[in-house]
PAROVO-961530 format. One record per atom (N, C-alpha, C, O, CB): z negated, y negated, x negated. Coordinates in steps of 0.02 Angstrom, whole numbers, plus 50000, padded with zeros to 5 digits. Glycine has a CB too. Layout:
N
ZYX;...
# end
This chain:
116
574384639049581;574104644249622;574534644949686;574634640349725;573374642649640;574734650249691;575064650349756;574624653349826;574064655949830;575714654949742;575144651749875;574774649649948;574714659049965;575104662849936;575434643150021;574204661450011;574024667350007;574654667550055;574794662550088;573254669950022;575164674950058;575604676850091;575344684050097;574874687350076;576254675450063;576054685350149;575854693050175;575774697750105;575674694950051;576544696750231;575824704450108;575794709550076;576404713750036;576534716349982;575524712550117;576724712150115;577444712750063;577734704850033;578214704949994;578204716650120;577464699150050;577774693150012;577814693649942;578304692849906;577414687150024;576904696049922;576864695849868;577194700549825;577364699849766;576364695449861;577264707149879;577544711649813;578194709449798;578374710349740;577594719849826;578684706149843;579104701849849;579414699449774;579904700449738;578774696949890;578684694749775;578674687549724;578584693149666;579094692449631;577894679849735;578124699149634;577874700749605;578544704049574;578784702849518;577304703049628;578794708249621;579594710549575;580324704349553;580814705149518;580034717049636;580144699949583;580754695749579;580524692849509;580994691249473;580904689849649;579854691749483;579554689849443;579724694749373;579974692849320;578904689549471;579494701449391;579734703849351;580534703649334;580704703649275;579494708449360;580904703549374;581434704049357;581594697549314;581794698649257;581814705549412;581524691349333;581614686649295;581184685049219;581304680149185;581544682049340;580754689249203;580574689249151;581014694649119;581194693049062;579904689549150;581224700849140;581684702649087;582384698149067;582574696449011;581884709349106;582614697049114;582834692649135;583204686049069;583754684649046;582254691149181;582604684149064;582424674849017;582004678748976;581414677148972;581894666049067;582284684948935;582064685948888;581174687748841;581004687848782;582384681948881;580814688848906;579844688348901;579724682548918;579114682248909;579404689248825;579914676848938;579424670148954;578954669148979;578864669449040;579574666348980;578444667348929;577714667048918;577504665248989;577124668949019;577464661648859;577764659149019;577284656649056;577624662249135;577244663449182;577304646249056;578144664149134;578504669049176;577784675049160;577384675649206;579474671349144;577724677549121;577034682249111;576384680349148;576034684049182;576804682249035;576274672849134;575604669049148;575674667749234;575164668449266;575554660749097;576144666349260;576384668349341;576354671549363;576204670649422;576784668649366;576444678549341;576524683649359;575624687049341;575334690149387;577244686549323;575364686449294;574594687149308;574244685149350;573994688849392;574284685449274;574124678249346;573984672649423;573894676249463;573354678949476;574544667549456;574384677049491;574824682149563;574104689349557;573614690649592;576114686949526;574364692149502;574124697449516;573224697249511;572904702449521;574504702049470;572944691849497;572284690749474;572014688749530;571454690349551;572174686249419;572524684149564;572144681749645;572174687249681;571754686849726;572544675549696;572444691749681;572524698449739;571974704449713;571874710049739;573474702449738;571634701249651;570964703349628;571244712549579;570784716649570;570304704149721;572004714449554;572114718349527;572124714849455;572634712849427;572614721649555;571374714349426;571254712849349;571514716049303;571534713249248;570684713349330;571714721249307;571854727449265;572514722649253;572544718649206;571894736549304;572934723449293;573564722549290;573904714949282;574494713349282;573754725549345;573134709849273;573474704049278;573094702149200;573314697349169;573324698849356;572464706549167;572474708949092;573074708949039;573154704548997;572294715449093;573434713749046;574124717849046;574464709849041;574434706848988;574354724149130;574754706849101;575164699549081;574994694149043;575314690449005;575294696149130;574314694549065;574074689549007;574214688648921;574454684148886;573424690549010;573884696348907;573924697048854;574744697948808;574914696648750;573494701848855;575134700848872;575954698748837;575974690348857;576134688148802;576794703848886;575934687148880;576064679448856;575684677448802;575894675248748;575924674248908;575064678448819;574994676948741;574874679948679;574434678648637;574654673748734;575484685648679;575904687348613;576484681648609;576674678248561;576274695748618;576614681648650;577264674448649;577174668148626;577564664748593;577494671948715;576284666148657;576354660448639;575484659148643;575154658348695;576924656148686;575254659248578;574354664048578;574014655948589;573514655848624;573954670048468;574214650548567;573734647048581;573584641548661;573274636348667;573774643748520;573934645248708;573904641448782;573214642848797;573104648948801;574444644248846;572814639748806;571984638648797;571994639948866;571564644248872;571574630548767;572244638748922;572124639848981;572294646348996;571874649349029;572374635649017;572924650148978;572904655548974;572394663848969;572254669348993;573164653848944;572254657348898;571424661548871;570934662448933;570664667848948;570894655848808;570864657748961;570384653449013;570374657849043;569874661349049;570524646949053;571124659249079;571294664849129;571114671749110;570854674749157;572004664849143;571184675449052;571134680449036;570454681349023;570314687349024;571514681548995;569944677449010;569004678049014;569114678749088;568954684149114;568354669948985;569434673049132;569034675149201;569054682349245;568634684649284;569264670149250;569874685649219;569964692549243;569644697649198;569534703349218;570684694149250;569474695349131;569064701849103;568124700449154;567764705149170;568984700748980;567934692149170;567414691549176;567344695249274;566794696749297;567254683349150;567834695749304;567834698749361;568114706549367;568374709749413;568164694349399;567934707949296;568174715749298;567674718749247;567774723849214;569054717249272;566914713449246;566394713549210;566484716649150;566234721849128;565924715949241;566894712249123;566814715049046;566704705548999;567084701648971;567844721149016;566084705849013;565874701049012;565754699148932;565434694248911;565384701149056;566014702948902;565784702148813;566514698048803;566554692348782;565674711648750;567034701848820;567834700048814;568004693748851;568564691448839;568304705948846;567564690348898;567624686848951;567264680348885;567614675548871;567194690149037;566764681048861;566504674348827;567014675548758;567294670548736;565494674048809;567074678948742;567564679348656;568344674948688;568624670748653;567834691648618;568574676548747;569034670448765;568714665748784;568954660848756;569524671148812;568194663848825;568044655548834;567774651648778;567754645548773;567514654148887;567594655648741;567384653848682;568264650248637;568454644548623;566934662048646;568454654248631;569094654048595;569704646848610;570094643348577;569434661748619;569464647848686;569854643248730;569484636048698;569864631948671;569734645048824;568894634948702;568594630448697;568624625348632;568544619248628;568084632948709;568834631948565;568874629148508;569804628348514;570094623748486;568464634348442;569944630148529;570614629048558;570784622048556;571044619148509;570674631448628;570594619048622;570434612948644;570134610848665;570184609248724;570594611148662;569634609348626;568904604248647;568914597448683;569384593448681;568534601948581;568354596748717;568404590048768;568904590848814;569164585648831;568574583048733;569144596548842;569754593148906;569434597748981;569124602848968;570914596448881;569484596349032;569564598949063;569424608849085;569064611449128;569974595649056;569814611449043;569674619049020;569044621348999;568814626849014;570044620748965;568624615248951;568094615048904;567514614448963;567074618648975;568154608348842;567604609448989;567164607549056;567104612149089;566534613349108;567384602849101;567554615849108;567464622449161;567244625749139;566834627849179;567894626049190;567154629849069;566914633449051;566154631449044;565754635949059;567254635149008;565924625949026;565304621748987;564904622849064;564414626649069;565504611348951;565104619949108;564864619649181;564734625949214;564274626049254;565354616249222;565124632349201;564884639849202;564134642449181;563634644649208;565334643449156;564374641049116;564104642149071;563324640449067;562894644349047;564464639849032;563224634049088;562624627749116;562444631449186;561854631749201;563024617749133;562854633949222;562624638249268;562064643849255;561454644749260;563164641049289;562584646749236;562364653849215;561364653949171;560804656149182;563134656449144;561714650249125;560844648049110;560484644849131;560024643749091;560654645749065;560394641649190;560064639549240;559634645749271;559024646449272;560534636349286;560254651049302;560294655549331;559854662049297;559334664649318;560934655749340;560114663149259;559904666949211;559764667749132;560024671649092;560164669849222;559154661949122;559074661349057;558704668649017;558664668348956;558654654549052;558534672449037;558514680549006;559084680748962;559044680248901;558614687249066;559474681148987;560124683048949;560514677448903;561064677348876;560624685249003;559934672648907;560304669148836;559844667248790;560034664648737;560734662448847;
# end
């Protein structure tokens, strides 16, 4: 996660990024950086979009997934948001990723057992 910078830093980081992914040929996790980026500055749309080209590159990075529920789940598309944590989870069960999601999740139905 990177440290919050100015406005032009990021757009900065955001083209140099791109450039180095054409660059090194699509590199997946060069995609997955470059979403990050754009997911903390809260443009989901566009950090959707990177996600989903890394993982055409490289489909089973479970955290990836992780990432791509949390920007569909903050751009309330909350159906697309559990079909990846879900996915992530069978992915790789028991680690860390699994927990975060499980612990949401344990939230959420605390919170709002209607909806489950």
């Amino acid at each position: 996660s990177m440290s919050r910078g100015s406005s032009a830093d990021i757009a900065d980081a955001l083209f140099m990024l791109s450039d180095v992914i054409f660059k090194t040929n699509n590199n997946a996790s060069l995609y997955v950086m470059k979403a990050d980026t754009l997911s903390e500055q809260g443009r989901q749309a566009s950090a959707i979009y990177y996600f989903d080209m890394a993982l055409r590159k490289n489909p089973l990075m479970a955290g990836t997934i992780t990432d791509l529920g949390v920007a569909y789940y903050f751009s309330y598309k909350t159906v697309d948001a559990w079909i990846c944590f879900n996915l992530a989870r069978n992915i790789y069960p028991g680690n860390y990723i699994s927990d975060r999601i499980d612990a949401m999740e344990a939230s959420l139905l605390k919170k709002y057992p209607e909806f489950f």
